[in-house]
C-alpha positions in Angstrom: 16.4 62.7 -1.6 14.8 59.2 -3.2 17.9 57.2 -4.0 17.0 55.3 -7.1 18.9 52.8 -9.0 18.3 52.5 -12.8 19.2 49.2 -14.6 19.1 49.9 -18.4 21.8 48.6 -20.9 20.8 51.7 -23.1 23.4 54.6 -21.7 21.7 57.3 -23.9 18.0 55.9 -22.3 19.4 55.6 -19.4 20.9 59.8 -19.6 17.9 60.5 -20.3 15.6 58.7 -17.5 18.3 59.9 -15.2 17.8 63.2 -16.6 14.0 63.2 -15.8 14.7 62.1 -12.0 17.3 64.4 -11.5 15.2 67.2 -12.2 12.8 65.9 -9.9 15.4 65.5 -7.3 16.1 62.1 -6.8 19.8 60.6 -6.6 20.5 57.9 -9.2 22.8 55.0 -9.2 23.4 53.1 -12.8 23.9 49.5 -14.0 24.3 47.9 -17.3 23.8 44.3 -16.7 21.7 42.2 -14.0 24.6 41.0 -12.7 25.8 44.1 -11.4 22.6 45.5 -10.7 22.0 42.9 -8.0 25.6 43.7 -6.6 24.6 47.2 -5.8 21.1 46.5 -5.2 22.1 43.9 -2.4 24.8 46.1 -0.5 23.5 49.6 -0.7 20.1 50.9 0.4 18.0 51.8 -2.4 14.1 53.3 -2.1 13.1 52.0 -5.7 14.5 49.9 -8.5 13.6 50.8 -12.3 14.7 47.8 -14.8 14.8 46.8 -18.1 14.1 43.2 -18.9 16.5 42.5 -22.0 19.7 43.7 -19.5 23.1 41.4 -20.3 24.2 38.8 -18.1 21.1 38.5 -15.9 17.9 39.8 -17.3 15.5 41.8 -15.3 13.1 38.8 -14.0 15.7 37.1 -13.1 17.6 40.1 -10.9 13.6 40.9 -9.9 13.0 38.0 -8.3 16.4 37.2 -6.3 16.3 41.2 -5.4 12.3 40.4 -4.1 13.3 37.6 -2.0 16.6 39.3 -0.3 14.6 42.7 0.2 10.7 42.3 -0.2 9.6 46.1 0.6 11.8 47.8 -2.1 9.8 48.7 -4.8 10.3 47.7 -8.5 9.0 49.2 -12.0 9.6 47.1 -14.7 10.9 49.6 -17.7 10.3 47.2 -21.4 9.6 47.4 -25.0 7.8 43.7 -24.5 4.1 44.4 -23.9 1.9 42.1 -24.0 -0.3 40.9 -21.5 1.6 37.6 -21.2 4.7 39.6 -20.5 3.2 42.1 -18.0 1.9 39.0 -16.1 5.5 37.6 -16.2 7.1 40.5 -15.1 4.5 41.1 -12.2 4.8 37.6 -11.3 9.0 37.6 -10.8 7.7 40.5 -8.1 7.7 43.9 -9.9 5.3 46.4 -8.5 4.7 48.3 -11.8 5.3 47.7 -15.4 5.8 50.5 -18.0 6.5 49.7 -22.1 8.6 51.4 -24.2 8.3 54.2 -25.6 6.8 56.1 -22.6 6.9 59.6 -21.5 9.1 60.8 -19.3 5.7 62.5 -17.1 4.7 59.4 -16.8 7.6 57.0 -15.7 7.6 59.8 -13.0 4.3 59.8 -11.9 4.6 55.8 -11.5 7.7 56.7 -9.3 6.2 58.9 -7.1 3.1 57.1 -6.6 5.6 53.6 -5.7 7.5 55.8 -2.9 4.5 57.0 -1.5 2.8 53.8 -1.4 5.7 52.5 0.4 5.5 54.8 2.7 5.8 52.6 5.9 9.4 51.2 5.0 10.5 54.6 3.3 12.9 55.8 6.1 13.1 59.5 4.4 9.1 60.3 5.9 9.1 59.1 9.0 10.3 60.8 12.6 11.3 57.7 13.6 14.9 56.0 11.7 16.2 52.4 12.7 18.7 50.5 11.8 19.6 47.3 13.1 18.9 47.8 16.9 19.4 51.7 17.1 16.5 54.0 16.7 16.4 57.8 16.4 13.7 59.6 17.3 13.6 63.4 15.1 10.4 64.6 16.8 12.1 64.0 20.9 15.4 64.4 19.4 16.8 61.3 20.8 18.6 57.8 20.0 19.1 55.0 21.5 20.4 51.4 20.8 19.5 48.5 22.3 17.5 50.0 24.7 20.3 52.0 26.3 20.4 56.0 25.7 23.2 57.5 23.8 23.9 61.4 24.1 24.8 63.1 21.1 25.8 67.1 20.6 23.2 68.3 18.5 25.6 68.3 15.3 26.9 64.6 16.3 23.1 63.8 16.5 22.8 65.6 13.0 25.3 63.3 11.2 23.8 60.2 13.0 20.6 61.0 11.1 22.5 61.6 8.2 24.0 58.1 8.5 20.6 56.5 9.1 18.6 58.3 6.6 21.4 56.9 3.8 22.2 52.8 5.3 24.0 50.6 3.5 25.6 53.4 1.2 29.0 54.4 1.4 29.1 58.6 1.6 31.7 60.9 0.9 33.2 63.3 2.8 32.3 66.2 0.5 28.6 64.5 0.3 28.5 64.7 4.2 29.7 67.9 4.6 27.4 69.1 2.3 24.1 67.6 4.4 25.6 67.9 7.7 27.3 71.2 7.7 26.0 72.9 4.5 29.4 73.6 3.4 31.9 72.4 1.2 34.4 70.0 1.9 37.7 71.3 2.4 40.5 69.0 1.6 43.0 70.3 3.7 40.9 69.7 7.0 40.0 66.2 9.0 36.6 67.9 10.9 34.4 65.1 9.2 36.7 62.2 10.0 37.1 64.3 14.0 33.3 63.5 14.2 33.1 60.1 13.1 35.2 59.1 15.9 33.2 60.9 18.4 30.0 59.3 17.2 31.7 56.3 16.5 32.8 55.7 20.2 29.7 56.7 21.1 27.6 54.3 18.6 30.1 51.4 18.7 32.5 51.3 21.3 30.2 49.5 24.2 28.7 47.0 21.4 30.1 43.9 19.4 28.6 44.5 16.4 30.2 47.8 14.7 27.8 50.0 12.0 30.3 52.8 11.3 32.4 51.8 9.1 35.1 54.0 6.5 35.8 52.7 3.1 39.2 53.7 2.3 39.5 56.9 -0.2 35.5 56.8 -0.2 33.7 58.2 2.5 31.6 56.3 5.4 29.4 53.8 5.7 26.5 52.6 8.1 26.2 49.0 7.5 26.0 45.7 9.6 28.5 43.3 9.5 30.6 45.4 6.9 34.5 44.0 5.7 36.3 46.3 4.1 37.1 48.9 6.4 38.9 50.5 9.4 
């Protein structure tokens, strides 16, 4: 599904947006403030942005345009009560991709999201058969990876939560989210058959390269990232 993050200061605007997308299935993340919007927006893998301008801390444009010039193909919809033409032009000019004013309908804010994900099409990892991700490359329609060149074999369910992993970069994932995906099933507490298959893919992925991109965040989940800190 779309993973979406909404940046509106509003909580019970922002239910209620998140409401709409829901429905539609699309996961949403939430900030409050520029500030933190641009934390999560920089670190985790998101296919579109919807922002409010008049956000605390750092306002939209601002977050826009430093979001826009550390990742250029992710789309943004500027979400505002201020609607003139001088402040659409702003708001296009920090780098948004679409504009919508306050009050809206809810049809409409999705039909603007749909048409944004489509467009992107060519950097939306969730349509294509092939999934990269810094040097490895997984082909869905030959069933095969590889990275750097060099062919890695995977069982088929290793090979399913590789594409798991590369179809959600940059985002930590639970265990119960995983299982769920991966093995249609809920997580079981009381079992390690999730972390049991990191490993293997893990050695697999990692073991013969410098750079490691399977990473676990401690009490969260997993995470396929490049040059990650905080983990194991």
């Amino acid at each position: 599904m779309p993973h979406i993050l909404l940046v509106e200061d509003d909580k019970r605007l922002s239910r209620l947006i998140a409401t709409g997308l829901l429905e539609q299935d699309m996961d949403i993340s939430f900030a409050y403030d520029g500030e933190k919007a641009y934390e999560l927006a920089s670190t985790e893998y998101f296919d579109l942005i919807i922002t409010d301008i008049i956000v605390p801390i750092k306002n939209g444009l601002e977050f826009c345009k430093e979001i826009k010039a550390l990742k250029p193909n992710i789309p943004v919809i500027m979400l505002t009560a201020l609607g003139t033409t001088d402040d659409k032009l702003t708001g296009f000019d920090s780098g948004a991709d679409d504009y919508l004013t306050k009050p809206f309908e809810m049809r409409e804010l999705i039909a603007r999201v749909k048409v944004l994900l489509k467009r992107f099409l060519p950097e939306n990892r969730l349509t294509s058969s092939i999934l990269k991700y810094d040097g490895l490359e997984m082909d869905l329609k030959l069933k095969t990876i590889h990275r750097d060149g060099i062919i890695i074999k995977l069982t088929p369910k290793e090979f399913n939560l590789m594409q798991f992993l590369l179809e959600n970069p940059e985002r930590v994932l639970s265990r119960a989210e995983i299982a769920e995906n991966v093995w249609e099933t809920r997580f079981d507490t009381g079992t390690n058959f999730i972390d049991v298959y990191i490993n293997y893919i893990r050695k697999k992925i990692d073991k013969d390269f410098e750079t490691k991109l399977i990473h676990t965040k401690l009490g969260m989940g997993f995470i396929l990232k490049k040059g990650y800190e905080d983990h194991l």
